[in-house]
N, C-alpha and C positions, 0 to 999 in steps of 0.2 A: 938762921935761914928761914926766910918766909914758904910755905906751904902752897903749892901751887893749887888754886880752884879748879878741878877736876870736872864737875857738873854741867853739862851742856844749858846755858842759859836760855830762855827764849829773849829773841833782840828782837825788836820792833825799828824800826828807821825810818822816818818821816825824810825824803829826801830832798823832797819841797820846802821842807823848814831846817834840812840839816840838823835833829834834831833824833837822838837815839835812846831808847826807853829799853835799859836791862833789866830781864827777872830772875833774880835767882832761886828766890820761895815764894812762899808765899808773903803778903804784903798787906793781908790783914791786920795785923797790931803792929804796923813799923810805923815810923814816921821818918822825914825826909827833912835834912838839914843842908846848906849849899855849904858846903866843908871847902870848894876850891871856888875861884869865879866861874858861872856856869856850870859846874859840877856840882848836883844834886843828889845826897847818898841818901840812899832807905835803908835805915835800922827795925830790927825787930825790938820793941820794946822792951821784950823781957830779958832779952840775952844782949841786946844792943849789935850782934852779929847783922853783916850788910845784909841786905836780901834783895838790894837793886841798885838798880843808877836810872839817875834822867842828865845827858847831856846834853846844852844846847852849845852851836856853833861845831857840833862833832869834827869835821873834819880837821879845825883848828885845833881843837881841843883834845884830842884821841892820845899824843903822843904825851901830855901832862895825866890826863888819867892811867895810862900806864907806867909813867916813871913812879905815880904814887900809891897804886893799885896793884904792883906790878903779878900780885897772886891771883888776880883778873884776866880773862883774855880776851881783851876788848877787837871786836870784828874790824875788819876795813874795807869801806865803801866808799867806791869811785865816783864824784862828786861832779 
């Protein structure tokens, strides 16, 4: 059983661009790979643990980052 992320993230929403920037730490030494289409995950370098998300198309996209994130809890916004 996956571990649910308990830490209130700060979300950022570009709603103009539909277009949603999670933080979950800091993002100093991560880097960011597109692991899904338009799904952008930030790793911490050292530990390779997520420390964020950049979605683009969010609204389409929300329901794939949570079937694959699901220890995430990714917000929803009315488009």
């Amino acid at each position: 059983m996956m571990e649910k992320i308990t830490a209130h993230p700060v979300n950022k929403y570009d709603e103009r661009h539909d277009v949603l920037h999670m933080f979950l730490g800091s993002s100093y030494n991560s880097f960011g790979d597109e692991e899904l289409p338009g799904i952008y995950v930030n790793r911490d370098e050292d530990s390779n643990k997520i420390v964020g998300f950049t979605i683009l198309d969010y609204s389409e996209r929300r329901a794939s980052a949570k079937k694959n994130y699901p220890q995430f809890d990714f917000p929803s916004f009315k488009k």
